[in-house]
ROMAR-942711 format. One record per residue: y, x negated, z negated of N, C-alpha, C in turn; residue in three letters. Coordinates in Angstrom, 2 decimals. Layout:
! ROMAR-942711
@ny:Y; nx:X; nz:Z; cay:Y; cax:X; caz:Z; cy:Y; cx:X; cz:Z; aa:ala
...
END
This chain:
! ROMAR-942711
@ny:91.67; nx:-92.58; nz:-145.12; cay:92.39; cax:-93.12; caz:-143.99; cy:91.51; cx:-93.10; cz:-142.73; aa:unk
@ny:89.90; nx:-93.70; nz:-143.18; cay:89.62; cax:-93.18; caz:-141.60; cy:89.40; cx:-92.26; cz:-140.75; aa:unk
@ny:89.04; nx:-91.01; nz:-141.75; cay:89.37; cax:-89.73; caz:-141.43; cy:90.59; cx:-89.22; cz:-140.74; aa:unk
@ny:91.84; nx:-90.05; nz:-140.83; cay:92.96; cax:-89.73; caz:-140.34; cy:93.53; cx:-90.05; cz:-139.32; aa:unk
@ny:93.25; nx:-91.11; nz:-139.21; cay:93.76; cax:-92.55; caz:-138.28; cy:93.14; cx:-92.33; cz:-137.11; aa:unk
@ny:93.68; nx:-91.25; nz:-135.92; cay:93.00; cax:-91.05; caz:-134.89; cy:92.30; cx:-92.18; cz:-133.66; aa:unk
@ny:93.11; nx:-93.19; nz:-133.92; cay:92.47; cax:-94.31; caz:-132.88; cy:91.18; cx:-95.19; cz:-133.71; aa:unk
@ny:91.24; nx:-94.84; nz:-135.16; cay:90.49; cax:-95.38; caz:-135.41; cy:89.29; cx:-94.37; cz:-135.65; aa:unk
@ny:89.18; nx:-93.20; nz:-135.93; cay:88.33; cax:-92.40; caz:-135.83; cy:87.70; cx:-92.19; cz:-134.10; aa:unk
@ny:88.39; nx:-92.35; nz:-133.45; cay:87.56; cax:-92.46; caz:-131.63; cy:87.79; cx:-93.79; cz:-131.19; aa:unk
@ny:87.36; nx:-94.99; nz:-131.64; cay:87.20; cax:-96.41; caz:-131.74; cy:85.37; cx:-96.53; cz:-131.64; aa:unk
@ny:85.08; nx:-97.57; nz:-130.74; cay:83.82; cax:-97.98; caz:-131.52; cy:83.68; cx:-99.30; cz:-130.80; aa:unk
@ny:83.01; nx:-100.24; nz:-131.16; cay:82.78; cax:-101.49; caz:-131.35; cy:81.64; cx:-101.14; cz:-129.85; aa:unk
@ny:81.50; nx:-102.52; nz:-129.25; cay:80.75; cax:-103.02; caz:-128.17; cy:79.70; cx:-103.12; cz:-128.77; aa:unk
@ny:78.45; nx:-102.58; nz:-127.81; cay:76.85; cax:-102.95; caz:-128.53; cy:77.09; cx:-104.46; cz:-128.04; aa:unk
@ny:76.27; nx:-105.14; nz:-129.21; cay:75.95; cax:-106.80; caz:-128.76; cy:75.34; cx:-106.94; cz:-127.26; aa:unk
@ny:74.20; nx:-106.06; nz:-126.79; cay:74.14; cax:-106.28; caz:-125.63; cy:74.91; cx:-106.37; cz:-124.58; aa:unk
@ny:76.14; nx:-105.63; nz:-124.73; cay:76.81; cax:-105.35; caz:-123.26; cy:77.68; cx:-106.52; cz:-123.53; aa:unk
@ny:78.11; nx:-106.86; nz:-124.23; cay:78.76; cax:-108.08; caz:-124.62; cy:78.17; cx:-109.72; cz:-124.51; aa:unk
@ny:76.95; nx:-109.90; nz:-124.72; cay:75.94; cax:-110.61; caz:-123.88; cy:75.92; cx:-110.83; cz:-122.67; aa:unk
@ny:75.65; nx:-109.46; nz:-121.77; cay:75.68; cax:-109.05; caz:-120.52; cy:77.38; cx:-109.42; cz:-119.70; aa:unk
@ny:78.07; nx:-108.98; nz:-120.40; cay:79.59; cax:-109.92; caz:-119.40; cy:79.81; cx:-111.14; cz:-119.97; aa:unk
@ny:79.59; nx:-111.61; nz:-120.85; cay:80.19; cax:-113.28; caz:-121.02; cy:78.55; cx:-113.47; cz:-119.95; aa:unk
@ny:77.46; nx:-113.37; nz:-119.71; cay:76.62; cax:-113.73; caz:-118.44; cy:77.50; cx:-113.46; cz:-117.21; aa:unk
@ny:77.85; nx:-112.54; nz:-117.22; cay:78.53; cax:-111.67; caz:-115.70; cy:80.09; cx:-112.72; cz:-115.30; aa:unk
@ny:80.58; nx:-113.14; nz:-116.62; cay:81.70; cax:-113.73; caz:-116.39; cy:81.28; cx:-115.28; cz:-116.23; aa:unk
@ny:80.06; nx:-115.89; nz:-116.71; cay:79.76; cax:-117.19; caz:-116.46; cy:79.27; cx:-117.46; cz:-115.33; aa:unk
@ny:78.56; nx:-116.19; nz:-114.49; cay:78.34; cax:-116.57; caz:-112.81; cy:79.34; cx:-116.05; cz:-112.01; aa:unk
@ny:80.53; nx:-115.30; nz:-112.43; cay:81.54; cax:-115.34; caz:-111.38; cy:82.51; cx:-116.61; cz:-111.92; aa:unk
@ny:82.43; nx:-117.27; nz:-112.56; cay:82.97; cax:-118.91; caz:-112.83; cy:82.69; cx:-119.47; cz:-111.86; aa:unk
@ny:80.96; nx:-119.42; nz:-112.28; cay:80.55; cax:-121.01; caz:-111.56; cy:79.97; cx:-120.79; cz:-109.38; aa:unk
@ny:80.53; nx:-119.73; nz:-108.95; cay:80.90; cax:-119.34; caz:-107.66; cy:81.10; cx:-118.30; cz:-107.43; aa:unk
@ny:81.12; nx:-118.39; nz:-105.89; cay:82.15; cax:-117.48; caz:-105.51; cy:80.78; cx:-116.35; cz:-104.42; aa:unk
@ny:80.05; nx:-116.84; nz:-104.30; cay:79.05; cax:-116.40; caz:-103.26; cy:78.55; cx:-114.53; cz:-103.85; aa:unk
@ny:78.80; nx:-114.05; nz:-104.99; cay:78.46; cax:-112.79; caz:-104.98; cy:79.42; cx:-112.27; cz:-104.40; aa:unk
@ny:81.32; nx:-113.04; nz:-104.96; cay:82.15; cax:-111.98; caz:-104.47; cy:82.22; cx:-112.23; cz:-102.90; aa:unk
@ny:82.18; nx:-113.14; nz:-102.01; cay:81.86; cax:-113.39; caz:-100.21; cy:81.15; cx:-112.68; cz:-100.15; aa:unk
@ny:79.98; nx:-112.23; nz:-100.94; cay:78.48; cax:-111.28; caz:-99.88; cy:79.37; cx:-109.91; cz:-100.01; aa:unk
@ny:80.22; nx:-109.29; nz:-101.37; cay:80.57; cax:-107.88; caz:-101.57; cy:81.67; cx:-108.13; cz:-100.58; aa:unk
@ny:82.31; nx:-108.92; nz:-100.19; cay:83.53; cax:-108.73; caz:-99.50; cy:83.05; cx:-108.71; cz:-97.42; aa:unk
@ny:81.91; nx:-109.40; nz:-97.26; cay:81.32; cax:-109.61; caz:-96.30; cy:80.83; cx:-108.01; cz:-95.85; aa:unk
@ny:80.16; nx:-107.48; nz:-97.15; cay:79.28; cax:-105.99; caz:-96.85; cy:79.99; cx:-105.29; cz:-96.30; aa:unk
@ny:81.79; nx:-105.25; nz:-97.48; cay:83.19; cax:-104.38; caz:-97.48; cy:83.17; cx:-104.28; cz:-95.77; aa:unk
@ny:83.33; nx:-105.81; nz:-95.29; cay:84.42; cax:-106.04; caz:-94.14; cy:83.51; cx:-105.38; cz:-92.77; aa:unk
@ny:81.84; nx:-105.61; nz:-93.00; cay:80.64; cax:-104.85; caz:-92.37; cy:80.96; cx:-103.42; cz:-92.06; aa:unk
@ny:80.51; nx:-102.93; nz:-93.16; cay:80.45; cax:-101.23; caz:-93.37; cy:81.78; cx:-100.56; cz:-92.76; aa:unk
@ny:82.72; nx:-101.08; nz:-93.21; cay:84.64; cax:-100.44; caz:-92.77; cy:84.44; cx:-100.79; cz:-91.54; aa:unk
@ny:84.10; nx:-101.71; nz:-90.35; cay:84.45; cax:-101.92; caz:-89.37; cy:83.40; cx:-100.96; cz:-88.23; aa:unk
@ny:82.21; nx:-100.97; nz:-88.90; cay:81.65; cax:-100.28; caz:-88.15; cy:81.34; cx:-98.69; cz:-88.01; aa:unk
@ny:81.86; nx:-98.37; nz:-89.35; cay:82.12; cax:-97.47; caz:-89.60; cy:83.06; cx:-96.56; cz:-88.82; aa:unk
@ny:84.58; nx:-97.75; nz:-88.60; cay:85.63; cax:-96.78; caz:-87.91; cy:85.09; cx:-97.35; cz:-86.72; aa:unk
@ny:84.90; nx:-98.08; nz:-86.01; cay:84.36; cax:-98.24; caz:-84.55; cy:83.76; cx:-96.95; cz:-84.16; aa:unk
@ny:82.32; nx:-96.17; nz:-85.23; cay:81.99; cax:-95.44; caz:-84.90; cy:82.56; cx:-94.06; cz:-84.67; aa:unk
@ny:83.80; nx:-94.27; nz:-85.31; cay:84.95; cax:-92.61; caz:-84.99; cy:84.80; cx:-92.06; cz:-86.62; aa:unk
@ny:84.16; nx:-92.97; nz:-87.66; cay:84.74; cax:-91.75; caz:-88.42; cy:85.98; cx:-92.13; cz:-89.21; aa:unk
@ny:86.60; nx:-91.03; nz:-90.03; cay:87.90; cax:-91.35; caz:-90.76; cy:88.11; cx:-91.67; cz:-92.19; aa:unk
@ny:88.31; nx:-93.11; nz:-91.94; cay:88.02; cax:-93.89; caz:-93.60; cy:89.28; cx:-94.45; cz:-93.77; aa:unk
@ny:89.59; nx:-94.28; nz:-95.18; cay:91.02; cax:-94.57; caz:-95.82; cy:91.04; cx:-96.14; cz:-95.52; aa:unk
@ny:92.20; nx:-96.87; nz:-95.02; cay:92.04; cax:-98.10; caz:-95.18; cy:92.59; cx:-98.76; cz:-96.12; aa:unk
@ny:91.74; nx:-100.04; nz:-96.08; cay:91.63; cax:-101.03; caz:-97.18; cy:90.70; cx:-101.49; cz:-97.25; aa:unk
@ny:90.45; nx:-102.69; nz:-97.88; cay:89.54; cax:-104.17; caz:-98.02; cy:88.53; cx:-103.72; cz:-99.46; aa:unk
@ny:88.70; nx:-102.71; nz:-100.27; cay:87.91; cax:-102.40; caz:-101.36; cy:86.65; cx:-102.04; cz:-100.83; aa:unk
@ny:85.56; nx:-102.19; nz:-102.04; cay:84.17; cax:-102.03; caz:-101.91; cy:83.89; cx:-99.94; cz:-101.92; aa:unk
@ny:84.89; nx:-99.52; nz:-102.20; cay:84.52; cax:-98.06; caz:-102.45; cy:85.24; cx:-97.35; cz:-101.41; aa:unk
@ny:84.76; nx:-97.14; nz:-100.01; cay:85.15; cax:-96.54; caz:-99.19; cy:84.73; cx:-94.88; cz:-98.51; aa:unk
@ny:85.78; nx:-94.39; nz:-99.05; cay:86.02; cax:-92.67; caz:-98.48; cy:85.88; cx:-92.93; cz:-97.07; aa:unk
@ny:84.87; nx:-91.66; nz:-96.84; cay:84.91; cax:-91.12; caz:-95.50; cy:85.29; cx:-89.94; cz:-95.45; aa:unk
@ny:86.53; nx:-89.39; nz:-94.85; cay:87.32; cax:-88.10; caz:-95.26; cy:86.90; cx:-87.32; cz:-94.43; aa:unk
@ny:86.90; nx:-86.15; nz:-94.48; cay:85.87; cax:-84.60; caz:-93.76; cy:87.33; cx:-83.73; cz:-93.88; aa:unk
@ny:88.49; nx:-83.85; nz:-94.30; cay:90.00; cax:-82.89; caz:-94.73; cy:89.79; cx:-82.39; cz:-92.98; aa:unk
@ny:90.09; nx:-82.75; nz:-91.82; cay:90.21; cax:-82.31; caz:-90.66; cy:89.46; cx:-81.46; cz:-90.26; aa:unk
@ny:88.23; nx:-81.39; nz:-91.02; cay:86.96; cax:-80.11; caz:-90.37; cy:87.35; cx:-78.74; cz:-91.38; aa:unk
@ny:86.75; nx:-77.73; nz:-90.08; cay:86.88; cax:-76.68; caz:-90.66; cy:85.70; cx:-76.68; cz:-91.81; aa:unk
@ny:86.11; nx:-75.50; nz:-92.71; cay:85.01; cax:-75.90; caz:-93.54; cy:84.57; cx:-77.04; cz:-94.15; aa:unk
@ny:85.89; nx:-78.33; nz:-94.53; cay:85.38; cax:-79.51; caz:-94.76; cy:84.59; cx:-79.32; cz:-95.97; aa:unk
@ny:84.73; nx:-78.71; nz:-97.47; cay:83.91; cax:-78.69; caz:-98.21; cy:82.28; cx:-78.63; cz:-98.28; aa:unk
@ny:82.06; nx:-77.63; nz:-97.05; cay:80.60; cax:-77.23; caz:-97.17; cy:80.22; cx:-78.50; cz:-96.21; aa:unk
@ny:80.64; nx:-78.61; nz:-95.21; cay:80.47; cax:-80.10; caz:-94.55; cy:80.11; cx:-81.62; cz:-94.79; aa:unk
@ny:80.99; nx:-81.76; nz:-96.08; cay:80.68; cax:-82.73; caz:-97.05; cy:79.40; cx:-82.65; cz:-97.58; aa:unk
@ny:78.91; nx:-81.54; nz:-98.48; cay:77.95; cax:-81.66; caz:-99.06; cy:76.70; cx:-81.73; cz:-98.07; aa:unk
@ny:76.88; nx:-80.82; nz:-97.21; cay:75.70; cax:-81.33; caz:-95.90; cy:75.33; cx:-82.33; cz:-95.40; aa:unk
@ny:77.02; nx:-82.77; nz:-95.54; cay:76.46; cax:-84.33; caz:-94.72; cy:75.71; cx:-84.67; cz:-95.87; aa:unk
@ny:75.93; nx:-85.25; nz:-97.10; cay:75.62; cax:-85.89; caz:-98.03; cy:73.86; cx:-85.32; cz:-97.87; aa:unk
@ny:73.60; nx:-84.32; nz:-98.20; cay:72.10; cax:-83.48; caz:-97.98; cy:71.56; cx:-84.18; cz:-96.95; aa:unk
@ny:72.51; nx:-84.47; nz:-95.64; cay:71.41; cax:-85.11; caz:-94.70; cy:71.09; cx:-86.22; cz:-94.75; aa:unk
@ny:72.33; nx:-86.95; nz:-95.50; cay:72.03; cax:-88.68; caz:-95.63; cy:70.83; cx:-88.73; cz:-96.64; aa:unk
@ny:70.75; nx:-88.15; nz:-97.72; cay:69.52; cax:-88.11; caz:-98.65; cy:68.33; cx:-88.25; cz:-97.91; aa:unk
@ny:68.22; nx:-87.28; nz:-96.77; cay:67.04; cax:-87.20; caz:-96.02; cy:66.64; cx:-88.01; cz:-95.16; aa:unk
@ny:67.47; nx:-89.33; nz:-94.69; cay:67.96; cax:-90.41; caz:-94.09; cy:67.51; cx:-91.48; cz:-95.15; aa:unk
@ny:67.42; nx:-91.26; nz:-96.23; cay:66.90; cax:-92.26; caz:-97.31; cy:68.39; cx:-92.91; cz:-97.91; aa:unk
@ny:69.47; nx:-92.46; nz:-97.59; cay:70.77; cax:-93.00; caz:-98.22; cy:71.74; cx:-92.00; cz:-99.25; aa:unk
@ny:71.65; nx:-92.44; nz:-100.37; cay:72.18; cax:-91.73; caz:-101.34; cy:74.03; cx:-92.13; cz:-100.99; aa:unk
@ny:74.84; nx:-90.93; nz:-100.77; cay:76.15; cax:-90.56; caz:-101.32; cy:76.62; cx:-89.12; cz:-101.92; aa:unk
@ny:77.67; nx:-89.36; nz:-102.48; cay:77.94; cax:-88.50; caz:-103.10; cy:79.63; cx:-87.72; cz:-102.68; aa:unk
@ny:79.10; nx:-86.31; nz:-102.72; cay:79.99; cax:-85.34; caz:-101.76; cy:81.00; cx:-85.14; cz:-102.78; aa:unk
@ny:82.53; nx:-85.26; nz:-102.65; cay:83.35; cax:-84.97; caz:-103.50; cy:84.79; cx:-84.19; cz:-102.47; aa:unk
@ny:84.58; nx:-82.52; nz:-103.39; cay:85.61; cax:-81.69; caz:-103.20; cy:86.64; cx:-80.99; cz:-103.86; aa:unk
@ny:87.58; nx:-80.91; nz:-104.20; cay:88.28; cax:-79.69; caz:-104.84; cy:87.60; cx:-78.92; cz:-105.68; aa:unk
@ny:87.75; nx:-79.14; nz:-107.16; cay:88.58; cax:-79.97; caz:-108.13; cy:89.10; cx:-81.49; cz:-108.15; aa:unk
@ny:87.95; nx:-81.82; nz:-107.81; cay:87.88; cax:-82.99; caz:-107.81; cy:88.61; cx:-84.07; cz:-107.57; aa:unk
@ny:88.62; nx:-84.18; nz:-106.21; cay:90.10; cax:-84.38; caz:-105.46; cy:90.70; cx:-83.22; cz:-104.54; aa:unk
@ny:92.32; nx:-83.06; nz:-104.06; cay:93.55; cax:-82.69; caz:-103.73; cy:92.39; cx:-81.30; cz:-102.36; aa:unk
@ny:92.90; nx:-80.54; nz:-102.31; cay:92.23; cax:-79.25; caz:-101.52; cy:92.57; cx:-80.02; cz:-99.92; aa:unk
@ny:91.49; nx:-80.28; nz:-99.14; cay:92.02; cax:-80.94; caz:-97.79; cy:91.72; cx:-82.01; cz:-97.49; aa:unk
@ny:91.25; nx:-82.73; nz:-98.58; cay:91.27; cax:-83.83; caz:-99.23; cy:89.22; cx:-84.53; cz:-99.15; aa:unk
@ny:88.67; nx:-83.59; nz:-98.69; cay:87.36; cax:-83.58; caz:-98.70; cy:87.15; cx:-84.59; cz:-98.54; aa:unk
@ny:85.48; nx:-85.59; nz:-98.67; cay:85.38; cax:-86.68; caz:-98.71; cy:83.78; cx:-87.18; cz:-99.35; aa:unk
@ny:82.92; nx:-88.20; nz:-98.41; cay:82.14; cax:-88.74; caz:-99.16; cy:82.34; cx:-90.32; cz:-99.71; aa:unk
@ny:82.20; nx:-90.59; nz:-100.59; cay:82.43; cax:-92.11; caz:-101.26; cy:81.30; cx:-92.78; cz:-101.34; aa:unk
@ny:81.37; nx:-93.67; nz:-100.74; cay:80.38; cax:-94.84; caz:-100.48; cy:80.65; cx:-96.21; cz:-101.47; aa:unk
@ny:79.98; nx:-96.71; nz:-102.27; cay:79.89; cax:-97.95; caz:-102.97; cy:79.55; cx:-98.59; cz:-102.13; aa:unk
@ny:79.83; nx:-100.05; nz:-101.77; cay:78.90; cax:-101.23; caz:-100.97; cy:78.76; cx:-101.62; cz:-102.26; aa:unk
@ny:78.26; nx:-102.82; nz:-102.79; cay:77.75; cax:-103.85; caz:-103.83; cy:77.29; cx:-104.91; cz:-102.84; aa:unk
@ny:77.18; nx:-106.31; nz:-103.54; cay:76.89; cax:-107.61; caz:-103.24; cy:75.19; cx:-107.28; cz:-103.28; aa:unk
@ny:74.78; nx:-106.30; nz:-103.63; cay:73.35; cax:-106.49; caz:-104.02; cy:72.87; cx:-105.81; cz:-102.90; aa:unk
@ny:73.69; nx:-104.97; nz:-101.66; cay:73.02; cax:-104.51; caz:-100.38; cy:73.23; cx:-105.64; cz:-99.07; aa:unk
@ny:71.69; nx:-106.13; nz:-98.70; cay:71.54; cax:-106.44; caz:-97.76; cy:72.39; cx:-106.20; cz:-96.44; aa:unk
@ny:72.49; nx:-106.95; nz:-95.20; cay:72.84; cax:-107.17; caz:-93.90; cy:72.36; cx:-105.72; cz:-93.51; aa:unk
@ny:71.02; nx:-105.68; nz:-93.84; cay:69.49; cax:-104.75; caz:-92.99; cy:70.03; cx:-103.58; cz:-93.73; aa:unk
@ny:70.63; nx:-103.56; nz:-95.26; cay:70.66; cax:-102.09; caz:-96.24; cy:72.07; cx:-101.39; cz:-95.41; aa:unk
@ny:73.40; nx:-102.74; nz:-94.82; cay:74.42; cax:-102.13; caz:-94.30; cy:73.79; cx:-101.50; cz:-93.40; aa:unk
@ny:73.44; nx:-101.78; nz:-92.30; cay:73.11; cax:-101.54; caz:-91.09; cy:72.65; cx:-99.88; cz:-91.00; aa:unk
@ny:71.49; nx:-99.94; nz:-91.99; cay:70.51; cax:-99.26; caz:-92.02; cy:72.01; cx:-97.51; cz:-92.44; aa:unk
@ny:72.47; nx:-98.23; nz:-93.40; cay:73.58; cax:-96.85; caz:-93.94; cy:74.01; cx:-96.51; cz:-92.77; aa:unk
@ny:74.68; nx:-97.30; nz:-91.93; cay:75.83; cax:-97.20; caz:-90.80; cy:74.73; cx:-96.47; cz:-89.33; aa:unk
@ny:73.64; nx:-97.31; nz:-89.26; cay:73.10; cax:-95.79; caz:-88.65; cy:72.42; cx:-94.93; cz:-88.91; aa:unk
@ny:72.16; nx:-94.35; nz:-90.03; cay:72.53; cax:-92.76; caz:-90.81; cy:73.67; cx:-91.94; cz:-90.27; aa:unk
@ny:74.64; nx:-92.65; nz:-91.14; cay:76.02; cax:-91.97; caz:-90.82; cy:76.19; cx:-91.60; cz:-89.26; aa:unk
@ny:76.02; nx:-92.91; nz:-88.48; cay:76.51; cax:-92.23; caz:-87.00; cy:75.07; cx:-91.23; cz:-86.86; aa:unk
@ny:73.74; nx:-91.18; nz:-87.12; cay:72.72; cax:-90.25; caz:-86.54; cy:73.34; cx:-88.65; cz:-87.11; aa:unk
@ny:73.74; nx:-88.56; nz:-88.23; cay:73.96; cax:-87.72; caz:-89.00; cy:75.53; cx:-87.17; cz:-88.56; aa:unk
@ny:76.73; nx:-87.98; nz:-87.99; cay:77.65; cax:-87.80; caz:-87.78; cy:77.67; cx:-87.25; cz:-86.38; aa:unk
@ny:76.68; nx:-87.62; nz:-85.39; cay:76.78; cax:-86.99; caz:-84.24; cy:75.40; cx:-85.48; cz:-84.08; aa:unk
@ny:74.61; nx:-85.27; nz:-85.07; cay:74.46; cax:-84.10; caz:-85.53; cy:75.45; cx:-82.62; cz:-85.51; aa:unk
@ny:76.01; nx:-83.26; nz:-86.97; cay:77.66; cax:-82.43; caz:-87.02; cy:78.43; cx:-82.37; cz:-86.27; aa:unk
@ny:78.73; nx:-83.39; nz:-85.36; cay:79.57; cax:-82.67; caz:-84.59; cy:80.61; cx:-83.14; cz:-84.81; aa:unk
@ny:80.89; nx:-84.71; nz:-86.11; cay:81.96; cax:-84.96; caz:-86.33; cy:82.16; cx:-86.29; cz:-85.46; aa:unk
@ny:81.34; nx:-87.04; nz:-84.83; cay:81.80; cax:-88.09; caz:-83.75; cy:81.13; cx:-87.91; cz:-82.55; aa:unk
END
């Protein structure tokens, strides 16, 4: 039978650690609220200054915000450049094109987390505009 039983043949049990690790994760988002205010604080940071600065970010209040490149010629190779230059800027993102997502559709995705600083936003946001008025895209 377990040879057969496809959900139970691609089934597997939680290591004890990671299971440790969220009943912790779920006992400090209980007892406040101050990680999710700092991730929602970073969110409301990064998105605002972001589009102030001219570039084109999907809206919404989530921590994972696209900056879309679909309008440039050449948005694919664009993307990954930018991304190449932010590296060199000391800020890791990651360039995502066709397959990936929709042809047109170009785009770098940015994580915020509760765990980046005021100084870590800042520091991203002028990258992006040093790097964005480089290109040629603001």
């Amino acid at each position: 039978m377990r040879n057969k039983a496809r959900p139970y043949l691609f089934s597997n049990t939680v290591a004890p650690a990671v299971v440790g690790a969220t009943i912790k994760v779920m006992d400090l988002l209980t007892s406040s609220t101050e990680l999710r205010d700092k991730l929602e604080a970073n969110t409301k940071l990064f998105r605002e200054k972001m589009t102030e600065a001219g570039f084109d970010i999907v809206p919404g209040e989530h921590p994972i915000t696209p900056i879309m490149f679909g309008k440039y010629p050449d948005c694919s190779k664009l993307a990954v450049k930018f991304a190449d230059r932010m590296l060199e800027e000391g800020i890791y993102v990651t360039a995502f094109s066709f397959p990936v997502v929709p042809k047109g559709k170009d785009r770098i995705r940015v994580q915020i987390s509760a765990g980046h600083s005021t100084e870590n936003i800042e520091k991203a946001i002028a990258a992006f505009v040093k790097v964005g008025k480089e290109l040629n895209m603001i």
